[in-house]
Residue, then its C-alpha position, 0 to 999 in steps of 0.5 A: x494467484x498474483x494480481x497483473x497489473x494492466x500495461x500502459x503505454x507511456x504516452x504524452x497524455x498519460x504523462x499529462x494526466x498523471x506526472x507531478x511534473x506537469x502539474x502546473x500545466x495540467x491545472x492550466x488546462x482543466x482550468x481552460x477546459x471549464x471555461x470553455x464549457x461554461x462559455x460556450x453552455x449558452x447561459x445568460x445569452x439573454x444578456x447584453x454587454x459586460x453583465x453577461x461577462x460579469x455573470x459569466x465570470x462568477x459561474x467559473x469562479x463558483x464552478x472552480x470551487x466546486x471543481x477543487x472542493x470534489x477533486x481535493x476533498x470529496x473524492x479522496x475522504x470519501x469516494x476513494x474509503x468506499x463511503x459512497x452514500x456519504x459521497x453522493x449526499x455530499x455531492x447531492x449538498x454542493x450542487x444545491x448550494x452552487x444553485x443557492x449561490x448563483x442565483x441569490x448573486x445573480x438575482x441581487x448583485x449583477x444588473x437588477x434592472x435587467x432582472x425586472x425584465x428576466x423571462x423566468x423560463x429563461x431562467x427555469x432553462x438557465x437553471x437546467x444549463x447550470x446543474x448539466x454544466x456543475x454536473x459535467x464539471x463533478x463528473x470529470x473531475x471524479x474521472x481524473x481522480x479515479x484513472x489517476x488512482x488506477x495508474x497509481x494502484x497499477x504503479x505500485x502491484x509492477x513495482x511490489x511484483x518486482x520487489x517480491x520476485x527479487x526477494x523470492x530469488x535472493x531467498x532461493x539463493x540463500x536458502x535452498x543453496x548447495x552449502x545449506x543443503x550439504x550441512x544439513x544432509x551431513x547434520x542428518x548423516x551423523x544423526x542416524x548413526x546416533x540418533x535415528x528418530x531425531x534424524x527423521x524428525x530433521x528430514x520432516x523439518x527439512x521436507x516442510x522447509x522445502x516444500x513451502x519454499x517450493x509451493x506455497x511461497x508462490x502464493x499471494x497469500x498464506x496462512x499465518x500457521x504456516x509461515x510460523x511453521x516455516x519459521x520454526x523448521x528454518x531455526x530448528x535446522x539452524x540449531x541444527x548447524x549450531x550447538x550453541x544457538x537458543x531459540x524460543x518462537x511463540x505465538x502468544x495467543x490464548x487461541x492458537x487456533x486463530x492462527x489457523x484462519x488468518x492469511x499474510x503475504x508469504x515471507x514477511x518475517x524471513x528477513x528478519x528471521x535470516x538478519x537475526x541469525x545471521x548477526x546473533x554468531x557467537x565467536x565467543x563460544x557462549x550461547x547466543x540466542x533468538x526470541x521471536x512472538x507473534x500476537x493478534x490484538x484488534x485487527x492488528x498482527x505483532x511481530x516481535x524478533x530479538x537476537x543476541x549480538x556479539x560486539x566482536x563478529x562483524x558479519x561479512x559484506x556482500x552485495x546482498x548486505x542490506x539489500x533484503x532489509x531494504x526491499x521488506x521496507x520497500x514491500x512493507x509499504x506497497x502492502x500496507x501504505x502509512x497503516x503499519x509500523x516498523x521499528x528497528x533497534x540495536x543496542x550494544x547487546x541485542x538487535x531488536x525488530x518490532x513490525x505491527x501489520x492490519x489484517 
């Protein structure tokens, strides 16, 4: 079942809050804001003249501080990875040492004079003031940077909703079209005049094929084994359509069994797949092939696909030339963001793909 992402309506708040554009201003403003609250909080009211500014000052400036080091710092290293003890101690050790810092400066650098005739209620009820202010002061700025991250998560499950629909139609129409199915029902035609058993072992092939185009493609995610078996059905029909074709796909696991219990977002592999068939033509005669292995290793999925290449055939152009390569690029990236590696390099004979994912 396929996240929906939430529709938000583009307002000029929200452009505020979350376009790079406005950032600058949007600075500006959080800024303003926290002096405002500061100023406003009734602190050093006590106080007569340029020391209560002078007071005033150095708690914004401390607050500023405190304001970037959880916006910039805290939240991203460690709220946002899920290590919210870590977080909230972190949290829990600035807010003492803002405390530690304001009150050694304001004790000993700002009008001592005036401090000799300090009220230390007053000051026990400053104190309140201060944690309730560096208090709101944490508060807001999490909340920035949480709603800016959901409009961000939202951005990107639209946009990788959009990018999978592309694909599953651009793989509809390349693969489940009348030319592809009229081969292979005629491939499977003149099997059973010749070959009867082997017809029926094509007629399975070509059954699973459709039938994970059809169903399982829909899904958010599949089991590993059945995107290997879709890939095999897909080249054992391809070899079907080509005498000349070699083909060998292995999952190079002691186990195979783990292949069973792990789940990838459907097609990950079948544009490589369709881009190695499609460039390992041979209009030479000689035999060309296509080498594929899919490892497990540490948390880690290795998907490895080499095909021959012929220096002499120059695929068609097309609209759709390049177009899958760059949405899987695209996909790859909304999936796993900067933790998966994708390396792809042509030589004069080979064309070789190396893609590395988490699990």
């Amino acid at each position: 079942m396929e996240h929906e992402p939430v529709v938000i309506k583009n307002t000029k708040i929200l452009q505020l809050m979350v376009n790079p554009r406005y950032r600058l201003l949007r600075h500006v403003v959080l800024l303003l804001g926290v002096f405002i609250l500061i100023f406003y909080s009734g602190q050093f009211s006590e106080y007569s003249g340029a020391s209560r500014y002078y007071r005033l000052l150095f708690v914004y400036i401390v607050m500023i501080i405190t304001f970037y080091v959880n916006m910039n710092i805290l939240v991203p290293l460690f709220f946002f990875k899920n290590r919210y003890i870590v977080y909230l101690l972190l949290l829990f050790l600035l807010v003492q040492i803002d405390l530690f810092v304001i009150g050694f400066f304001l004790d000993n650098f700002f009008d001592p004079i005036q401090n000799l005739h300090y009220d230390r209620g007053v000051e026990k009820e400053n104190t309140y003031r201060g944690v309730i202010t560096i208090g709101a002061v944490i508060l807001v700025t999490t909340m920035i940077k949480l709603f800016q991250r959901w409009v961000h998560d939202n951005e990107k499950i639209t946009e990788l909703n959009n990018i999978t629909s592309t694909m599953e139609l651009s793989e509809l129409r390349n693969q489940i079209n009348p030319h592809f199915l009229f081969n292979m029902l005629n491939g499977i035609k003149a099997l059973v005049r010749t070959d009867q058993e082997k017809a029926i072992t094509v007629i399975m092939k070509l059954s699973e094929f459709l039938r994970y185009q059809l169903y399982e493609n829909n899904e958010e995610k599949i089991l590993l084994k059945s995107e290997i078996n879709f890939l095999s059905n897909f080249l054992d029909l391809e070899k079907l359509r080509r005498d000349n074709l070699s083909v060998d796909i292995s999952p190079s696991k002691d186990d195979p069994s783990i292949f069973r219990s792990i789940f990838i977002p459907p097609n990950l592999f079948t544009t490589f797949v369709e881009n190695a068939v499609k460039h390992s033509v041979n209009i030479t005669g000689t035999e060309s092939y296509i080498r594929i292995n899919i490892d497990v290793e540490k948390d880690k999925l290795y998907f490895i696909c080499i095909n021959s290449i012929d220096p002499e055939y120059i695929p068609s152009k097309g609209k759709s030339n390049g177009l899958g390569l760059v949405n899987i690029k695209r996909r790859l990236e909304l999936l796993y963001g900067d933790n998966h590696s994708l390396q792809i390099n042509v030589s004069e004979k080979e064309y070789n793909v190396k893609l590395i994912i988490p699990l």
